[in-house]
LODO-558696 format. One line per field, with one value per residue (C-alpha): residue number from 1; residue in three letters; chain; x, y, z. Coordinates in pm, whole numbers, padded with zeros to 5 digits. Layout:
num <- c(NUM, ...)
residu <- c(ALA, ...)
chaine <- c(A, ...)
east <- c(X, ...)
north <- c(Y, ...)
up <- c(Z, ...)
//
This chain:
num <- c(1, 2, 3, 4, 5, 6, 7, 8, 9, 10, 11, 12, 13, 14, 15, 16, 17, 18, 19, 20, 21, 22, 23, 24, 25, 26, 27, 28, 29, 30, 31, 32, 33, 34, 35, 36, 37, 38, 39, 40, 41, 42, 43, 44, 45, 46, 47, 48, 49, 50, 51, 52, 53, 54, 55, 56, 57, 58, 59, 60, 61, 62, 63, 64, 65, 66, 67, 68, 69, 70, 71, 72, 73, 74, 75, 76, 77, 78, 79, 80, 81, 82, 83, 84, 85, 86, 87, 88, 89, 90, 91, 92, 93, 94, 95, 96, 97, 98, 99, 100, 101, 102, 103, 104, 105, 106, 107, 108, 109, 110, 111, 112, 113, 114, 115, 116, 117, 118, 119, 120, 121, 122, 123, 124, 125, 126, 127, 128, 129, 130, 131, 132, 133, 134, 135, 136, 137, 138, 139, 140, 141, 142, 143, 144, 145, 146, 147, 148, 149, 150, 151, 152, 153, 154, 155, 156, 157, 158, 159, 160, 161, 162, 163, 164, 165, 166, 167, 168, 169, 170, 171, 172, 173, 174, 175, 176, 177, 178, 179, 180, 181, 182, 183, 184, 185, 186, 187, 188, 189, 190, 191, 192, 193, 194, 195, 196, 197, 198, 199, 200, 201, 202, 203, 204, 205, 206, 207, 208, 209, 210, 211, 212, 213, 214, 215, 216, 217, 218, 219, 220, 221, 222, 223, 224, 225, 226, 227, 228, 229, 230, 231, 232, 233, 234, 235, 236, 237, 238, 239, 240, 241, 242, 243, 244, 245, 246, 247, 248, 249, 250, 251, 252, 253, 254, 255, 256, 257, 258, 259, 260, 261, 262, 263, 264, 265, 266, 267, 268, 269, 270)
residu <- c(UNK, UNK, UNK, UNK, UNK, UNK, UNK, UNK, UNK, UNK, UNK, UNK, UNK, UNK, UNK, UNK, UNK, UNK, UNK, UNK, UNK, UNK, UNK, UNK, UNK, UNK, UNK, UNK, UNK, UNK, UNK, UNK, UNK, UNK, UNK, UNK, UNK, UNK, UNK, UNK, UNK, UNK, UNK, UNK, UNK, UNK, UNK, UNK, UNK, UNK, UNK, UNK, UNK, UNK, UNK, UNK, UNK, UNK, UNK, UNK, UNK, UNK, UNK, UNK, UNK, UNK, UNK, UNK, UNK, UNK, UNK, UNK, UNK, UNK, UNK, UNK, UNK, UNK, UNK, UNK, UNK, UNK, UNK, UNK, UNK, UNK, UNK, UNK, UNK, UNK, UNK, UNK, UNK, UNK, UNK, UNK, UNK, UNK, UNK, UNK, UNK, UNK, UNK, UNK, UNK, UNK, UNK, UNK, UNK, UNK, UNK, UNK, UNK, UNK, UNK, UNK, UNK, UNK, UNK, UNK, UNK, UNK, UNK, UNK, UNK, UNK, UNK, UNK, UNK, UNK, UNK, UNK, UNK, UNK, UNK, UNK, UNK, UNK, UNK, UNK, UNK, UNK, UNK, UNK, UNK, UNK, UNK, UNK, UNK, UNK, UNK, UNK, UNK, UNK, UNK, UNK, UNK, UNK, UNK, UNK, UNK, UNK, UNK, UNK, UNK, UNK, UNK, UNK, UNK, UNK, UNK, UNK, UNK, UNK, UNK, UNK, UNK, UNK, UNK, UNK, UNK, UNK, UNK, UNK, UNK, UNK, UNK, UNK, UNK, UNK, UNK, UNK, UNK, UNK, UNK, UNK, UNK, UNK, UNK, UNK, UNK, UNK, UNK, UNK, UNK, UNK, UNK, UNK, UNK, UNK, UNK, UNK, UNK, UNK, UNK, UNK, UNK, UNK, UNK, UNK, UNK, UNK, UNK, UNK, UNK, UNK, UNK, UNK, UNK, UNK, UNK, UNK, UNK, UNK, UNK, UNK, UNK, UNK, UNK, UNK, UNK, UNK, UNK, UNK, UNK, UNK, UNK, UNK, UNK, UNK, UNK, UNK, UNK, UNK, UNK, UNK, UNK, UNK, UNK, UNK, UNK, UNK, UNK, UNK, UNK, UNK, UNK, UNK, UNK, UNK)
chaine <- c(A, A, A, A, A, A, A, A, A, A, A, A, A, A, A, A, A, A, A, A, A, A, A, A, A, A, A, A, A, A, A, A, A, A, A, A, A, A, A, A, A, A, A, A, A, A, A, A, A, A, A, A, A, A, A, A, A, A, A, A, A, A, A, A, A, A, A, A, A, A, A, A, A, A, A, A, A, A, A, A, A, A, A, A, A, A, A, A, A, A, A, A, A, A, A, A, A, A, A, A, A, A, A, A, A, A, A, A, A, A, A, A, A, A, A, A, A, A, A, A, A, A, A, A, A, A, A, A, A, A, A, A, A, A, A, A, A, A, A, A, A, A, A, A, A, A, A, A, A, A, A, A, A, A, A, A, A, A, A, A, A, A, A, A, A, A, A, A, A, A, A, A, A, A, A, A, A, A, A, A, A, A, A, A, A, A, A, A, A, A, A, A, A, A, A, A, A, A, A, A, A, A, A, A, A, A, A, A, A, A, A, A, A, A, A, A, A, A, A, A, A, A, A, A, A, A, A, A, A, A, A, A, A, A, A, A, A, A, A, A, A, A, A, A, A, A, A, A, A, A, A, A, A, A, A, A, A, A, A, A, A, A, A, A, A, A, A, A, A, A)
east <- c(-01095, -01196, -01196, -00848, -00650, -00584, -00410, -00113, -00112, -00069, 00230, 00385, 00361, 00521, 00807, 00847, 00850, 01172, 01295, 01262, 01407, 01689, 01784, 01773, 02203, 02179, 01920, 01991, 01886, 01672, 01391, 01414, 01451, 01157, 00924, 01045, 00998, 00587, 00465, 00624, 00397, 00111, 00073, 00009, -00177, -00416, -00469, -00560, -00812, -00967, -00991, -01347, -01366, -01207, -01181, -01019, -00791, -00675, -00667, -00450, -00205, -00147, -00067, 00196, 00348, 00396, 00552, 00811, 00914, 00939, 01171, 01346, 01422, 01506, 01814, 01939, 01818, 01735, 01655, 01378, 01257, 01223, 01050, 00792, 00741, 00655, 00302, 00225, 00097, -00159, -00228, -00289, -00554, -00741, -00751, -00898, -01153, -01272, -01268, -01484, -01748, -01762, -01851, -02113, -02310, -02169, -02119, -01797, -01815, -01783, -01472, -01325, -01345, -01248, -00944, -00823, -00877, -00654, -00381, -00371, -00436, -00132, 00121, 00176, 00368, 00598, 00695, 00642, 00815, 01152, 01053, 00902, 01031, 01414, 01671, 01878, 01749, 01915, 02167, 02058, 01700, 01815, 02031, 01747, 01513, 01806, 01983, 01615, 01310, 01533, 01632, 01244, 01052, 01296, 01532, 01775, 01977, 01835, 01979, 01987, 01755, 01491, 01526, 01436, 01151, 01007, 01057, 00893, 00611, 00569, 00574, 00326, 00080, 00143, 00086, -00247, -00315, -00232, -00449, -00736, -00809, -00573, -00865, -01119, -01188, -01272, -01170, -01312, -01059, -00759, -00817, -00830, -00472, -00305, -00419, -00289, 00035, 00091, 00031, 00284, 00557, 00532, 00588, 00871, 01052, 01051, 00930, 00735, 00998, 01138, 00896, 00607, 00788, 00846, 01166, 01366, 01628, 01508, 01173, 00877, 00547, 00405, 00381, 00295, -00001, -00131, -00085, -00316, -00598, -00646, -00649, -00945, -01257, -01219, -01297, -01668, -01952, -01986, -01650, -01499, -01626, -01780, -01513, -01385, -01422, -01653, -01882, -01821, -01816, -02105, -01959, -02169, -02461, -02215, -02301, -02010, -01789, -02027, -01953, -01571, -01703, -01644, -01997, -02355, -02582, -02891, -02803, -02942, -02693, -02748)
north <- c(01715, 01507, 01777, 01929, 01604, 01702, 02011, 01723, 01553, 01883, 01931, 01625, 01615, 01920, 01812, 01507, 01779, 02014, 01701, 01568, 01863, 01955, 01627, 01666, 01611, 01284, 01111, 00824, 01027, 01317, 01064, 00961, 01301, 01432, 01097, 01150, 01585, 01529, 01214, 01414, 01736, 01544, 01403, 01782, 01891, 01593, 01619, 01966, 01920, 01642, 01736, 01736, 01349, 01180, 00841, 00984, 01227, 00895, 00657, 00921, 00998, 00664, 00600, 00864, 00817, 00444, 00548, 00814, 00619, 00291, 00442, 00625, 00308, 00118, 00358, 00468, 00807, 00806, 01152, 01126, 00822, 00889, 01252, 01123, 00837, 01075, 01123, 00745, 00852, 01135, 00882, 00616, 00847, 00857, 00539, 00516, 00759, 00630, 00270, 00350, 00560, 00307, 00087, 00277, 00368, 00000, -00209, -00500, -00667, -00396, -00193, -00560, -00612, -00290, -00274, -00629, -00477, -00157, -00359, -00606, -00358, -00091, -00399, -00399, -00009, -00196, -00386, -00152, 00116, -00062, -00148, 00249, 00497, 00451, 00637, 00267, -00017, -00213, -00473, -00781, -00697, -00653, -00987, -01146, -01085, -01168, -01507, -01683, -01549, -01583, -01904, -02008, -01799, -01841, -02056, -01855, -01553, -01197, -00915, -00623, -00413, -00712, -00766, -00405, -00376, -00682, -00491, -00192, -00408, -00585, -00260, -00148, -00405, -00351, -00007, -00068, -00354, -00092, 00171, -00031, -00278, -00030, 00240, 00055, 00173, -00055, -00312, -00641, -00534, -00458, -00806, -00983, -00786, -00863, -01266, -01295, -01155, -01370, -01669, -01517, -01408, -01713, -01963, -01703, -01733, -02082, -02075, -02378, -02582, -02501, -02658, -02473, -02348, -01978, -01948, -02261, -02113, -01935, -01860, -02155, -02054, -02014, -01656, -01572, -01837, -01675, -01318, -01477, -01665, -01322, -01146, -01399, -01288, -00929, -01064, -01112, -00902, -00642, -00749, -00383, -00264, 00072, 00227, 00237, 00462, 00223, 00290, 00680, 00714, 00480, 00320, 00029, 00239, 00382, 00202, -00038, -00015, -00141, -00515, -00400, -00200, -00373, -00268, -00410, -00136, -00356, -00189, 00106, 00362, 00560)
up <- c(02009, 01728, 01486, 01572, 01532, 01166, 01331, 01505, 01177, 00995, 01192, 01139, 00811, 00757, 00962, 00746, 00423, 00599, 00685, 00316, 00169, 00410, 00266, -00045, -00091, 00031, -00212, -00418, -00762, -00861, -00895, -00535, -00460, -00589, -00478, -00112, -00159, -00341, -00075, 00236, 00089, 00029, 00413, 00554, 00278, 00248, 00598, 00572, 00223, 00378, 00745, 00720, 00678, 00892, 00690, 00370, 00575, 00782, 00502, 00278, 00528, 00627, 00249, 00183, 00528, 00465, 00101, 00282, 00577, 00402, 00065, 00381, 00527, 00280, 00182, 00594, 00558, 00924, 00950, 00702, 00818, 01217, 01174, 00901, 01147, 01426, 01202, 01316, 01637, 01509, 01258, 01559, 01713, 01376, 01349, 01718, 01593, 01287, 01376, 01705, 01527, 01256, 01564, 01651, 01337, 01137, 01406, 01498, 01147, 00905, 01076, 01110, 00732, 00676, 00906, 00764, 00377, 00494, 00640, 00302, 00067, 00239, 00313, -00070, -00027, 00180, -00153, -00434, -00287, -00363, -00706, -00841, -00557, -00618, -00842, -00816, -00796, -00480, -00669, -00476, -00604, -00964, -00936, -00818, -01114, -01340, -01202, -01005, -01174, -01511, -01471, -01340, -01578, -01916, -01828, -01881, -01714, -01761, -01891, -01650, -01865, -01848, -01492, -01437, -01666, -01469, -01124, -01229, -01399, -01066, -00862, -01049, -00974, -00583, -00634, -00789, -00532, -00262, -00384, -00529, -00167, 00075, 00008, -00082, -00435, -00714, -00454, -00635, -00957, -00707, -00541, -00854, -00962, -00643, -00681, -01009, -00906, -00613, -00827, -01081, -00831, -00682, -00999, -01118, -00770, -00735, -00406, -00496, -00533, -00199, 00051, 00221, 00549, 00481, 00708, 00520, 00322, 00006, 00193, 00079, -00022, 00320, 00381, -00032, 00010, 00346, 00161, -00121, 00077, 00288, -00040, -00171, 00029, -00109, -00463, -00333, -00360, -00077, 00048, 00080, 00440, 00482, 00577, 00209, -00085, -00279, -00023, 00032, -00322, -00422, -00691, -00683, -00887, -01125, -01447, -01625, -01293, -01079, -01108, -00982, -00654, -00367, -00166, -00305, -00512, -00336, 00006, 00164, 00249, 00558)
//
């Protein structure tokens, strides 16, 4: 049973790539076209490459669902969106799997600090994909940049070429949040990344100026400061789980990147 789940998430994920390109008319752009074609192809075919390990197979399915069903969302193309999603509940019964068997050879404390790095480390596709995985740019986004992080960051109103070189520059830094502590991988480097950011996103939004309750109008700085303090911890030592690629990989005794791997070279590996 264990073995075959790959077989469900196979499936799915090629249902999410007919889906993708049956709907290929109704893209924003060729760039969203061919973002929302590759990241649907990848789920089945990383789930097939890495069927033998359950972690990676989970962890990179998870990613490039999240990417396709969030840029789906994000522009109503339903279709896309609900037939990717149906991958969540293979997915689901991975995560059962790998989270109980890290249980039983890890123990409770490990697959909790690896569960909480996923969840950080993926919520950051949620943002990025708006910022790198569109033809367009959403206007209220773009105004956004221009008329409050222009006016908090220069003083000034941006230009609309400005405002987008600034989204892509910050959707780049989720990306590399989400891959570095979402996986596990380098996760120390990806921590620090995602902490600067917050601290810059915040002073260029002016959320600090609005009071700390997230829901008053404008949104204060209660959510980005919660996003930040559970970001923290994985800037330790040892901080990335086992369940992670720093520890598959063992990057801690790879010389130079060792001081950015998120598991301790001092431990015995099973």
């Amino acid at each position: 049973m264990k073995a075959k789940i790959y077989h469900l998430t196979f499936i799915t994920g090629l249902i999410s790539f007919i889906a993708s390109v049956t709907y290929l008319n109704h893209y924003d752009g060729t760039w969203s076209a061919i973002v929302m074609v590759l990241f649907s192809f990848l789920i089945p075919l990383t789930a097939l490459l890495w069927r033998k390990n359950r972690l990676i197979s989970f962890m990179l399915t998870l990613f490039f669902t999240l990417i396709v069903v969030r840029s789906a969302d994000q522009h109503d193309w339903s279709r896309v969106s609900w037939l990717t999603a149906i991958t969540f509940i293979p997915l689901l019964l991975q995560a059962i799997i790998v989270f109980r068997e890290g249980i039983r050879q890890y123990g409770h404390q490990e697959v909790a600090l690896s569960f909480l790095r996923m969840f950080v480390g993926f919520n950051f596709l949620t943002h990025c994909t708006e910022k790198l995985f569109l033809s367009h740019h959403d206007a209220g986004l773009v105004g956004f940049f221009q008329n409050v992080v222009g006016m908090h960051t220069f003083g000034t109103v941006l230009s609309e070429n400005v405002a987008v070189t600034m989204i892509i520059l910050g959707g780049l830094a989720e990306l590399t949040a989400a891959v570095s502590i979402g996986f596990g991988f380098l996760t120390r480097s990806g921590a620090f990344i995602a902490a600067i950011y917050l601290i810059a996103a915040e002073l260029m939004s002016g959320h600090f100026g609005i009071g700390y309750t997230w829901m008053m109008p404008g949104g204060g700085w209660e959510f980005p400061f919660f996003y930040f303090m559970v970001t923290i911890p994985f800037l330790l030592p040892n901080s990335a789980g086992k369940l992670s690629l720093d520890f598959e990989w063992k990057t801690a005794f790879q010389p130079i990147i060792n001081l950015f791997s998120g598991v301790d070279a001092s431990l015995k590996y099973r």
